[in-house]
N, C-alpha and C positions, 0 to 999 in steps of 0.2 A: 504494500500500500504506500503511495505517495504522500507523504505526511505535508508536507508543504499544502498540499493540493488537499489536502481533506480539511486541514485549516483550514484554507480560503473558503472552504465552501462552507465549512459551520459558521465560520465570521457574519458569510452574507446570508447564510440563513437567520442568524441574529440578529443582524439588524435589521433584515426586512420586515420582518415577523413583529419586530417592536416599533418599525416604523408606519405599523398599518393601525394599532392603536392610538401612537401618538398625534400622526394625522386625521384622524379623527378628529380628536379633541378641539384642533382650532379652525377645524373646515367647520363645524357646526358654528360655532359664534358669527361667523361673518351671514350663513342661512337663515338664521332665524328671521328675521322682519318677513323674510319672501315665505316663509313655512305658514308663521301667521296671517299674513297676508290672502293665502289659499285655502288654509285648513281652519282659521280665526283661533279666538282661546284668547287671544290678547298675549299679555305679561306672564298668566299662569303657564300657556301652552307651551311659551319662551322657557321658562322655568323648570317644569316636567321635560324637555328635550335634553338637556343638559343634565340635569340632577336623577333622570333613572336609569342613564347610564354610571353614573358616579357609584349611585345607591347599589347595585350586584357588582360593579369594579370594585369597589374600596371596600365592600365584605367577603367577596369570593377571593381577592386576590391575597387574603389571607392562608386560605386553604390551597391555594395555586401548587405551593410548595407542597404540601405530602399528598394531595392528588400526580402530580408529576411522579415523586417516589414508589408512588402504589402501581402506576399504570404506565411509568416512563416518560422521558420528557419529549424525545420526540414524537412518541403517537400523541401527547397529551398538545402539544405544542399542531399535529397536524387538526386535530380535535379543536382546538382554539382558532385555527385557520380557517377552515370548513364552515365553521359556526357565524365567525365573523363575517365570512362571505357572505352566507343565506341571509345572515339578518341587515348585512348593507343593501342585499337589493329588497328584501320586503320593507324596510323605509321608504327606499326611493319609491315605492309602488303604494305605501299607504296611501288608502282614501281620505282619513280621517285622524284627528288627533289623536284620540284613544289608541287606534292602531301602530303610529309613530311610535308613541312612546311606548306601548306593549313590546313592538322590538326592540326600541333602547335597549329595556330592563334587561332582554335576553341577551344584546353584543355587548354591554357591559360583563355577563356571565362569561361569555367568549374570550373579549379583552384579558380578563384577569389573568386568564392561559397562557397566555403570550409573553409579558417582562418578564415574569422569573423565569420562566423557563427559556426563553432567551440567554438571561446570564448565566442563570444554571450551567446551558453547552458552553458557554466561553469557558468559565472557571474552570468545568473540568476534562477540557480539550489544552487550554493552554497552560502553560506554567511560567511563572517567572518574569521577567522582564518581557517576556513574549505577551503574556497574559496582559499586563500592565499597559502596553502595547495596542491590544488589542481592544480592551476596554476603553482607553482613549482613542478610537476610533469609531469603537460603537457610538459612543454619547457626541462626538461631532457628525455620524452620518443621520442618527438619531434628532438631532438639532435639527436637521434641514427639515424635518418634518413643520415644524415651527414653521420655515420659513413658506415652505411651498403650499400651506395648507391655506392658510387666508389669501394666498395669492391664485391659487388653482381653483380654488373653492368660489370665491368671489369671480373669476370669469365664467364659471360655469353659471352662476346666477345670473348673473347679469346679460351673458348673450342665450344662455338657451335655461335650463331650470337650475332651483336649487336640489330636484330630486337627482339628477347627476352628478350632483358634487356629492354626494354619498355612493356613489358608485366608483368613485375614486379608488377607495381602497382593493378592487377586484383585479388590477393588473398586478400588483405585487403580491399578492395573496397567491394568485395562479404561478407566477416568479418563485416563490417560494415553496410550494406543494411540486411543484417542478424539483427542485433544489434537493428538498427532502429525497427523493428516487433517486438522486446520484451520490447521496454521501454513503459513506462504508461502514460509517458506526452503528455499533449496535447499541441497542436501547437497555439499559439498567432498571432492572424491579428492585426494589428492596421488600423483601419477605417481610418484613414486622412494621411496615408504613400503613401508619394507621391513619384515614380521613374521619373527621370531624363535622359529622354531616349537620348535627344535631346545634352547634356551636354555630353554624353557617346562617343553619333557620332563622336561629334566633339573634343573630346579627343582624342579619337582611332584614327582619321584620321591626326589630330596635331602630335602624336607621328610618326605615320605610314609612313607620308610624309618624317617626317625629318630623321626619321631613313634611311628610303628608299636611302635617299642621301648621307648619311654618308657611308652606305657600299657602293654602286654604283660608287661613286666619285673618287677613286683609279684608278676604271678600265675604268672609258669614260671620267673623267673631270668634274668641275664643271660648264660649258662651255654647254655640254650636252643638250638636251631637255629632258633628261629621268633624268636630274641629279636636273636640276634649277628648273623645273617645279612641282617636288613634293616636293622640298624644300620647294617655295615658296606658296604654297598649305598647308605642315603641316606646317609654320609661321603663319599664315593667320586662318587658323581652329586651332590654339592652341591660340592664342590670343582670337577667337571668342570665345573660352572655357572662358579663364581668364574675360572678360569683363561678359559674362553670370553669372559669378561666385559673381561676383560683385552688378550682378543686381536682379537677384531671389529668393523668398523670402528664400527657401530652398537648400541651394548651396548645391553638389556634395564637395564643395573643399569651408567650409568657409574661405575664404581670412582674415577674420577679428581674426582668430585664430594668426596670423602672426605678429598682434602687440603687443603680448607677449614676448618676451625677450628671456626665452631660447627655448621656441617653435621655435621660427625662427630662431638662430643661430642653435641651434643644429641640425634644419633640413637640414639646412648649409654644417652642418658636416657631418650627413647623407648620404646625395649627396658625398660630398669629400671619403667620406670611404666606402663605400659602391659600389661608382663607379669605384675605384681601387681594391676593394675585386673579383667586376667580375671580370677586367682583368685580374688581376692576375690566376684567378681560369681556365681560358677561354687558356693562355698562359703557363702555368707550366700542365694543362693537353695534351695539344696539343702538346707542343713542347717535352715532357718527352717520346711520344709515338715516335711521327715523325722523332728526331732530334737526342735524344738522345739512341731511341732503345727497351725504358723499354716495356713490355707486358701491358695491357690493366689494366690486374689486380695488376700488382706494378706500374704504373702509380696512380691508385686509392687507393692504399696502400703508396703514398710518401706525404700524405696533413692528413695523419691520426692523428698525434702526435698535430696537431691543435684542431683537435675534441676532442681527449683526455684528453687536457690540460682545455679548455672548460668545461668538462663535472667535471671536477674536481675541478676548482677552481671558475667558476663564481660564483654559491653562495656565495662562501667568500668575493667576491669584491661585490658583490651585496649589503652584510652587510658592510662592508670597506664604500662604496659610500652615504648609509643610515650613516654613522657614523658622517665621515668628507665632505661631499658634494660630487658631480661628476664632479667639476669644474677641482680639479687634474689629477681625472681618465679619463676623456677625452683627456686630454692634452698630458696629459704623453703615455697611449694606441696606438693611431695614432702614434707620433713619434719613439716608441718602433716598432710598424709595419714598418716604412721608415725604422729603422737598418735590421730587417730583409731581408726586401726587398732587399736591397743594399748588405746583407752578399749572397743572392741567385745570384750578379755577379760575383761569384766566376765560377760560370759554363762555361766550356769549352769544345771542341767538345772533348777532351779527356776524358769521363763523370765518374762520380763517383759522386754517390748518397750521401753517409756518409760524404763525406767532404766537396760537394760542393752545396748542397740543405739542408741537414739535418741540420744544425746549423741556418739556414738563417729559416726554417718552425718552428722551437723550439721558434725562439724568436718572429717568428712573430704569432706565435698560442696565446703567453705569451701578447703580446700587443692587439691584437681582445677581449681577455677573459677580459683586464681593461677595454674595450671600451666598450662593447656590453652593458652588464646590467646597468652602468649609464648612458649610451645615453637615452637608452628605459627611465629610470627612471628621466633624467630630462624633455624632452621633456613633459612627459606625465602625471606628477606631477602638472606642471603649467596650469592645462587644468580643468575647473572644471567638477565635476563626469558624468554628462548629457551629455557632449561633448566625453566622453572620446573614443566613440567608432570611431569616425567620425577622433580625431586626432589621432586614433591609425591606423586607415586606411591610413589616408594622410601619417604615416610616412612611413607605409609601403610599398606605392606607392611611393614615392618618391625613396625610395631605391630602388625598382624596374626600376624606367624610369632610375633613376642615372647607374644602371646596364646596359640596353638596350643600353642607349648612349655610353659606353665605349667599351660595343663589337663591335657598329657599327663602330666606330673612330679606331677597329683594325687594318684594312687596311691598314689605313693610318698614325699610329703609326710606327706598323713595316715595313713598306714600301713596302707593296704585299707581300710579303713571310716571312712567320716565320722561319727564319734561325736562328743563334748566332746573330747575329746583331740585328735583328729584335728582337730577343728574349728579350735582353740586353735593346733596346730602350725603352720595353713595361717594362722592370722591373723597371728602372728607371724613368718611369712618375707614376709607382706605387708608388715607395717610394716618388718622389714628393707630388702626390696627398694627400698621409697619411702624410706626413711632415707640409702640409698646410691646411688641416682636425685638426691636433693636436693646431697649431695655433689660427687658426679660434676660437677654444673652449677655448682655453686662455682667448681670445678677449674677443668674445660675450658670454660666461655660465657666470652664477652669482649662487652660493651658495643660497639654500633657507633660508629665512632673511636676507641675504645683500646685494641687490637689492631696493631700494625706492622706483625705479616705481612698 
């Protein structure tokens, strides 16, 4: 066997496999006005497009890892492909909003198949500096997903539908199912990989309930029986999650990772940044189309200059953060995103792109790019190597629900409608949110060696 040659191929099956989820995620924000616009729902429908793919991503992808171990990562991985494929085109093909998001909820199940078992192949095909290597090429090829999704996505709207730009994801999917037939490796069971079916339930229904309430609650009251009832339903089943978690031998969510120090602050922060990264992305794409006027596809070409700044300098701070710690670059990153934030209320219904957005996305691209790579790297440092799949899951779960939750609470942020005000409100609990993310990492990060416990 050609070992060079069977690398390349599991590289590019990892990154494409991870590149079909993450494009996803920003081909939808630039669709929505055009989805509502067809199928109506307003704000809610907006809402639910977004958040019930979040809702099965960010609790299946917990279980991703020992479903992969039970059943292998490549059938699990081809399984994830397959899935994601049927449910991108029953989107594009829904009649109706109920039906949209009824697939959401299913290619978020899909999704969660996909990252970890992605890194999974890298980790344990490469070794060493090769590895290192190679994951630093995953997360730049992975990055273009960022770039080309708002831009691909937004012409597909604009000259023919937005149901096409969810068909996007079908040529790499096929790319990669392709891929899959020519590598040589074989698939690994582990005999005593145990899924956690039960933990899953009641995750998905914990998020499910509560989210259900967050958007609902704008329009009937928390008062409601369609409002209070599944509140108190996803309280109830997300606690029964946490106490489960606590008790089995094999948790879904080890709790006991948590009393590590920057593991838990920084998931902290995670949560705070992460859950202002959605709104923000959820309200400068919606409101750029709706408010402001832009086309589908400079809507999705006004958040560019973030990815590009990204794609340029993370490595550097990466090494920056390896040098001098992450303790800085967390602090200092979040608070540089609140200036941003707060230069984007410059906008007025008299719009101008260049003076009154462009300055505000330059700096806040400049602050995400010090954040991103020392977050990943303190959290996930302090974890020792056997665990690391499991806390690299949790974090990306967590940035997930942190995301769900901030689109549901749109509502009621902006006050039912995304007007200037509404706009303004949502920008400034962003820059909050990342003001008290940079805090937090003050607080609770500690440099590696200077920490005692």
């Amino acid at each position: 066997m050609d070992l060079a040659r069977e690398q390349r191929v599991i590289l590019w099956i990892a990154i494409l496999a991870s590149f079909v989820s993450f494009l996803d995620g920003t081909v939808v924000t630039v669709a929505l006005p055009a989805i509502v616009d067809e199928l109506g729902g307003g704000i809610t429908t907006q809402q639910w497009t977004v958040d019930a793919y979040l809702i099965t991503l960010g609790a299946f992808i917990l279980v991703a890892g020992s479903v992969s171990d039970s059943y292998g990562r490549l059938r699990v991985m081809r399984w994830g492909l397959i899935g994601f494929g049927v449910t991108s085109v029953a989107i594009a093909l829904a009649p109706t909003a109920g039906l949209l998001i009824g697939a959401r909820l299913l290619q978020g199940m899909a999704g969660a198949l996909l990252v970890p078992s992605s890194l999974a192949l890298i980790t344990s095909t490469f070794r060493g500096a090769a590895q290192a290597k190679a994951i630093g090429t995953w997360t730049a090829m992975t990055s273009g997903a960022m770039v080309a999704g708002p831009v691909v996505g937004g012409l597909f709207v604009d000259l023919w539908s937005w149901r096409l730009a969810f068909l996007i994801n079908v040529v790499p999917i096929a790319v990669t199912l392709w891929l899959l037939t020519r590598t040589q490796q074989r698939d690994v069971r582990h005999p005593q990989a145990y899924v956690d079916y039960l933990s899953a339930l009641l995750c998905v229904t914990g998020l499910g309930g509560i989210v259900f309430a967050f958007i609902e609650q704008p329009n009937l009251g928390w008062s409601h029986p369609k409002v209070w009832i599944p509140a108190a339903v996803g309280v109830v089943a997300f606690m029964a999650f946490l106490v489960r978690q606590a008790k089995v031998p094999r948790p879904m969510l080890p709790l006991t990772m948590f009393t590590v120090r920057n593991f838990a602050w920084g998931n902290v922060t995670t949560a705070l940044v992460y859950g202002a990264l959605a709104l923000n992305g959820f309200i400068l794409g919606v409101y750029l189309q709706e408010q402001a006027g832009l086309s589908a596809t400079a809507a999705g070409l006004a958040s560019l200059p973030i990815t590009l700044i990204m794609i340029a300098l993370s490595s550097r701070v990466g090494a920056w953060a390896g040098r001098w710690g992450p303790r800085i670059f967390m602090t200092a990153g979040p608070l540089v995103m609140a200036v941003g934030a707060a230069l984007m209320l410059l906008v007025r219904e008299d719009f101008h792109y260049w003076w009154q957005v462009f300055p505000g996305i330059v700096v806040f691209g400049l602050g995400l790019t010090l954040t991103v790579s020392p977050l990943t790297s303190a959290i996930l440092s302090v974890i020792e190597p056997e665990r690391s799949g499991i806390a690299s899951a949790t974090n990306n779960a967590i940035s997930r629900i942190a995301g769900l939750i901030a689109v549901a609470l749109i509502g009621t942020i902006v006050g039912g409608t995304l007007d200037l005000e509404g706009y303004q409100r949502a920008t400034v609990t962003t820059a909050a949110l990342m003001a008290v993310g940079g805090l937090v990492s003050w607080w609770g990060i500690r440099n590696p060696g200077k920490d005692p416990a």
